[in-house]
C-alpha positions as CSV (number, residue, x, y, z in Angstrom):
1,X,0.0,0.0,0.0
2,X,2.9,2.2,0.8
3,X,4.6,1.7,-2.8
4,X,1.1,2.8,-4.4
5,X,1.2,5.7,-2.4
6,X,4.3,6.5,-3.2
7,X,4.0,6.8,-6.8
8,X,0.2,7.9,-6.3
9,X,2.1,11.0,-4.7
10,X,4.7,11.9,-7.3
11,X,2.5,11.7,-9.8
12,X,0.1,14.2,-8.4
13,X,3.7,16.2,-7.8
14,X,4.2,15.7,-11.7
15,X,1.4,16.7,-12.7
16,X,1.8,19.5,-10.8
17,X,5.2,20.7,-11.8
18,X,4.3,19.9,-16.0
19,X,0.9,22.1,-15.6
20,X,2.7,25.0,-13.9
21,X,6.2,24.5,-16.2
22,X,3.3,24.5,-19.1
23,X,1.3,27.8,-17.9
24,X,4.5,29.8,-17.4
25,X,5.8,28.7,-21.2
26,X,1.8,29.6,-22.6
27,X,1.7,32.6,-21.0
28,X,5.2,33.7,-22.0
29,X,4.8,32.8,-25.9
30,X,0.6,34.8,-25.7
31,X,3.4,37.7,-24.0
32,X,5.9,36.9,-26.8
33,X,3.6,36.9,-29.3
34,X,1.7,40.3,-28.2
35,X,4.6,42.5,-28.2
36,X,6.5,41.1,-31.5
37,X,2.6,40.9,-33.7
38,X,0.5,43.3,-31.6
39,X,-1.7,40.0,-31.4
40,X,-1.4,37.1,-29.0
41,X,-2.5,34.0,-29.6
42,X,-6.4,33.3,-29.4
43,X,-6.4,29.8,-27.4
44,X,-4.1,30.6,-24.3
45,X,-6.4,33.0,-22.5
46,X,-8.9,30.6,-21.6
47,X,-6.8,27.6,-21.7
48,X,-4.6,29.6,-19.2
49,X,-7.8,29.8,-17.0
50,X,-8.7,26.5,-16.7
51,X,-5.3,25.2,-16.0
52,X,-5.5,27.9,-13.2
53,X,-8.5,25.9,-12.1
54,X,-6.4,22.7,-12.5
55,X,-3.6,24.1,-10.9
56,X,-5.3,25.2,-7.6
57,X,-7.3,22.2,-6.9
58,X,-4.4,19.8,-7.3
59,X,-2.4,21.9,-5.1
60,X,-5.4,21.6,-2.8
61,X,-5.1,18.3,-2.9
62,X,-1.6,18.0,-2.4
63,X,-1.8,20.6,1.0
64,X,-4.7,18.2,2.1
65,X,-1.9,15.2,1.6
66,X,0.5,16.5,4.1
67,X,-1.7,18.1,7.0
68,X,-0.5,22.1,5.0
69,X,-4.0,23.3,4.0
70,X,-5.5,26.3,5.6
71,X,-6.1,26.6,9.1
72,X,-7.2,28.5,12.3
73,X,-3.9,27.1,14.6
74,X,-5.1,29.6,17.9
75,X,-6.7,27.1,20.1
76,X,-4.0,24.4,19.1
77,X,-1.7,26.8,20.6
78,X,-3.6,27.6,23.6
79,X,-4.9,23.7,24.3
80,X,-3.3,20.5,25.5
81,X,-2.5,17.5,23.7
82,X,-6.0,16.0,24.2
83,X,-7.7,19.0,23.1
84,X,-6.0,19.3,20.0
85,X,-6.2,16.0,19.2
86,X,-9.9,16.8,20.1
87,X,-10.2,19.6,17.6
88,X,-8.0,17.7,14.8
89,X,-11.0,15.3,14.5
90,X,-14.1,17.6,15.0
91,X,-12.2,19.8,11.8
92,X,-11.2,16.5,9.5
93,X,-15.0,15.4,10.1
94,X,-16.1,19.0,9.1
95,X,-14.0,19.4,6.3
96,X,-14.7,15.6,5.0
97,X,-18.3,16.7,4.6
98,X,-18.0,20.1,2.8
99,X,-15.6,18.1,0.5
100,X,-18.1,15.9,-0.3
101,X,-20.7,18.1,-0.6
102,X,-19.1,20.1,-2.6
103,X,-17.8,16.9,-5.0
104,X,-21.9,15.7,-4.7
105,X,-22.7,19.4,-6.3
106,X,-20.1,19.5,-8.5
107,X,-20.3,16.1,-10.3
108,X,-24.0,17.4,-10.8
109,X,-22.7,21.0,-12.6
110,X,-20.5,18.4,-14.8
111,X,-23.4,16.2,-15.6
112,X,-25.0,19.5,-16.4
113,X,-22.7,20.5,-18.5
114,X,-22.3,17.4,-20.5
115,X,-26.2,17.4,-21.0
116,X,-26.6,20.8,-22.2
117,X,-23.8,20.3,-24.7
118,X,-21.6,23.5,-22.8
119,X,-19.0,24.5,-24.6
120,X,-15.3,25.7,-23.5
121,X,-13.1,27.6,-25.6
122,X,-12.3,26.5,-29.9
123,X,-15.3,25.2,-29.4
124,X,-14.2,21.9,-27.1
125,X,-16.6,20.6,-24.7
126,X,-16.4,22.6,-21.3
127,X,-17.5,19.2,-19.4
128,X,-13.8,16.9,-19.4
129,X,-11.9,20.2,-18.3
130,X,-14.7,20.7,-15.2
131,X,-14.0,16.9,-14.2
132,X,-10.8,18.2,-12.2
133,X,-13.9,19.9,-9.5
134,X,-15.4,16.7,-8.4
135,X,-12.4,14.6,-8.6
136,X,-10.5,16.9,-6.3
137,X,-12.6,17.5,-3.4
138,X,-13.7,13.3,-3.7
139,X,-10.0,12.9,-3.1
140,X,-9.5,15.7,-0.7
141,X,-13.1,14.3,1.4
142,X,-11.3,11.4,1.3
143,X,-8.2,12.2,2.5
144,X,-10.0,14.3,5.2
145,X,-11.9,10.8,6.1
146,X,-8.5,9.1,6.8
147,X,-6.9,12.1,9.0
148,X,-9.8,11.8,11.2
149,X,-9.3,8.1,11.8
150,X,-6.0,9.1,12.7
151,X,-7.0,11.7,14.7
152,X,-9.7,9.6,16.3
153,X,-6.9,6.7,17.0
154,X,-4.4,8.6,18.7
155,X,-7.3,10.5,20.4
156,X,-9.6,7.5,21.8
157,X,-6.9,4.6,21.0
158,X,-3.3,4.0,20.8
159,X,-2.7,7.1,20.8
160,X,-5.1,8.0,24.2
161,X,-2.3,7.3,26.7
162,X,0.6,9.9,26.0
C-alpha cells in the first residue's frame, strides 16, 4: 500500500510541476507573441484559465496530503495535547463533509454541462476540463476521512495514553 502511495504521490507532484512548467511557457509565448505581432495567440487565454482551475485544486489536494491546508492554529496553541487532538478530529470530520458536498454538487454542474452540450473555448466541450472539480474535493473528502481516523486513534486509541 505504501509503494502505491508513493507513486500515487509523485505523480500528483508531476502533474503539478508539468501544468505549472506548461502555464509559465503559454503565458510567456501569448506575452511573446503580443509585443512582437501586436496579437497574441487566441487559445491561451482561456486555456490559461482553466489550467488555473487545475492548478489550484491539485495543489489543494496536495496541502490536504500533508496536514498544510489552511487553518485557524489559535486554540491548538492555547490547548493541551488532548484537546488538540480533540479539535484535529471535530475539523477532518467538518472538512470531509463540505468536500463531499461540494464533489456531490459538482459532479452534478459536470453532468449538467455534458447534457446541455456547454461548450469551452475552440469550441471543445467545457465538461472533461470541469472533471478536475469533483475529482479533487472526492480525493480531498477522502483524504480528510483518513486524517480523522487518525486523529480519532491517537485521540480514543493507541494514541489515548501519552
Amino acid at each position: 500500500m505504501k509503494k502505491t502511495l508513493y507513486w500515487l504521490h509523485r505523480f500528483e507532484d508531476t502533474v503539478l510541476v508539468v501544468l505549472l512548467l506548461s502555464m509559465i511557457v503559454l503565458a510567456g509565448l501569448d506575452i511573446l507573441a503580443r509585443t512582437l505581432w501586436s496579437g497574441g495567440i487566441n487559445w491561451v487565454p482561456p486555456l490559461l484559465r482553466v489550467m488555473v482551475l487545475w492548478l489550484g485544486l491539485l495543489g489543494a489536494l496536495l496541502a490536504t496530503r500533508s496536514r498544510e491546508h489552511i487553518a485557524i492554529d489559535l486554540i491548538n496553541k492555547m490547548g493541551g495535547p488532548r484537546l488538540k487532538n480533540a479539535l484535529a478530529l471535530l475539523t477532518s470530520i467538518f472538512a470531509a463533509f463540505v468536500c463531499l458536498v461540494i464533489a456531490y454538487h459538482s459532479q452534478r454542474f459536470v453532468r449538467f454541462a455534458y447534457e446541455f452540450g456547454d461548450t469551452g473555448f475552440a469550441q471543445l466541450p467545457a465538461w472533461p476540463f470541469q472533471l478536475v472539480i469533483p475529482i479533487a474535493f472526492s480525493v480531498m473528502a477522502l483524504r480528510f476521512a483518513l486524517h480523522a481516523i487518525q486523529d480519532g486513534q491517537s485521540l480514543f486509541g493507541r494514541g489515548a495514553a501519552s
